[in-house]
C-alpha positions in Angstrom: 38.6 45.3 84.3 40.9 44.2 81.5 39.5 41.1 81.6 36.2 42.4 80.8 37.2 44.6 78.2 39.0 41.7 76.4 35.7 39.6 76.5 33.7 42.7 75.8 35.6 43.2 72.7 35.1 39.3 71.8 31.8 39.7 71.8 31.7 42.3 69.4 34.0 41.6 67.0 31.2 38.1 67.2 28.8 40.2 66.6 29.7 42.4 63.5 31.2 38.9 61.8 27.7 37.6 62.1 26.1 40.8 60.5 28.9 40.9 57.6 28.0 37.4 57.1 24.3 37.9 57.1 24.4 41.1 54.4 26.8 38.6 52.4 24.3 35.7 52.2 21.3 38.4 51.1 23.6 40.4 48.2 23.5 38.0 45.4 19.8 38.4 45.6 19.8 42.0 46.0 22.0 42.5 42.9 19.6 40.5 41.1 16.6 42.7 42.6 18.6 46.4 42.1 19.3 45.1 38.2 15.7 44.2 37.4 14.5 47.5 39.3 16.6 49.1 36.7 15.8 47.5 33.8 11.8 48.4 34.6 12.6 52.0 35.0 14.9 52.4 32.0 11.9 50.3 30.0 9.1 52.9 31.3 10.7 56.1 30.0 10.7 54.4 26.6 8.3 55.5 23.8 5.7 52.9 22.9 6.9 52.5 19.1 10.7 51.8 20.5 9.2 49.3 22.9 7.1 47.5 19.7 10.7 46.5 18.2 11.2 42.7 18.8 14.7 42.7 17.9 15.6 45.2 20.1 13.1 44.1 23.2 12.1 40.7 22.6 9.3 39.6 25.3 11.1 37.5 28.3 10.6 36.6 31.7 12.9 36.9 34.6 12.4 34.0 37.6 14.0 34.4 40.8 14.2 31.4 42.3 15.1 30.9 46.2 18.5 28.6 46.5 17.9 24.4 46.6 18.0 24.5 51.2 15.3 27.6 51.0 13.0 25.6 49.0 12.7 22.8 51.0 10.5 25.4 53.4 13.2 25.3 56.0 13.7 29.0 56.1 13.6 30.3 59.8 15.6 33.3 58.7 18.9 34.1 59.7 20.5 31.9 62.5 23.9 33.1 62.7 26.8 31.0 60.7 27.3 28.4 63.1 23.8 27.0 63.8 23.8 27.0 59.5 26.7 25.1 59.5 25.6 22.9 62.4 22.0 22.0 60.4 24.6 21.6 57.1 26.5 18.8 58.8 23.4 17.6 60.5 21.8 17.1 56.9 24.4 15.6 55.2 24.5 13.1 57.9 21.2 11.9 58.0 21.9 11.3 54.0 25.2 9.0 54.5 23.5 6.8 57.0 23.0 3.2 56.1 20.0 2.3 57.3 
């Protein structure tokens, strides 16, 4: 029994790291998204002749842009942290083989 408890207890310790990891990969993103949102909302309540002002809203345009191993259309979603690193270290070595 204390066996299983101890392995029990492994397992979700495992599990939670892998979640924490997961919401850590996602919050740059969702900073990004929240500020935006807020930008939008604070704009709209705005009169129109405060919005006409280019010096104090000049026109501009905000990309998001998905991060250099999500644009190469390898995004499965989330894997966990060690197949990641696993594909990582597979990838870099396919690029320092002499061929």
């Amino acid at each position: 029994m204390f066996l299983i408890n101890i392995v029990l207890m492994n397992l979700l310790i495992a599990i939670v790291g892998d979640i924490f990891d997961q919401i850590q990969e996602s919050a740059r993103a969702q900073f990004l998204y929240s500020e935006a949102k807020l930008i939008i909302d604070f704009e709209s309540l705005l009169m129109p002749k405060g919005k006409a002002d280019p010096r104090k809203f000049p026109q501009w345009l905000q990309v998001l842009k998905p991060a250099a191993d999500d644009a190469e259309g390898n995004d499965e979603g989330w894997t966990g942290k060690l197949r990641a690193l696993k594909k990582e270290m597979v990838r870099r070595g396919e690029k320092t083989e002499i061929t």
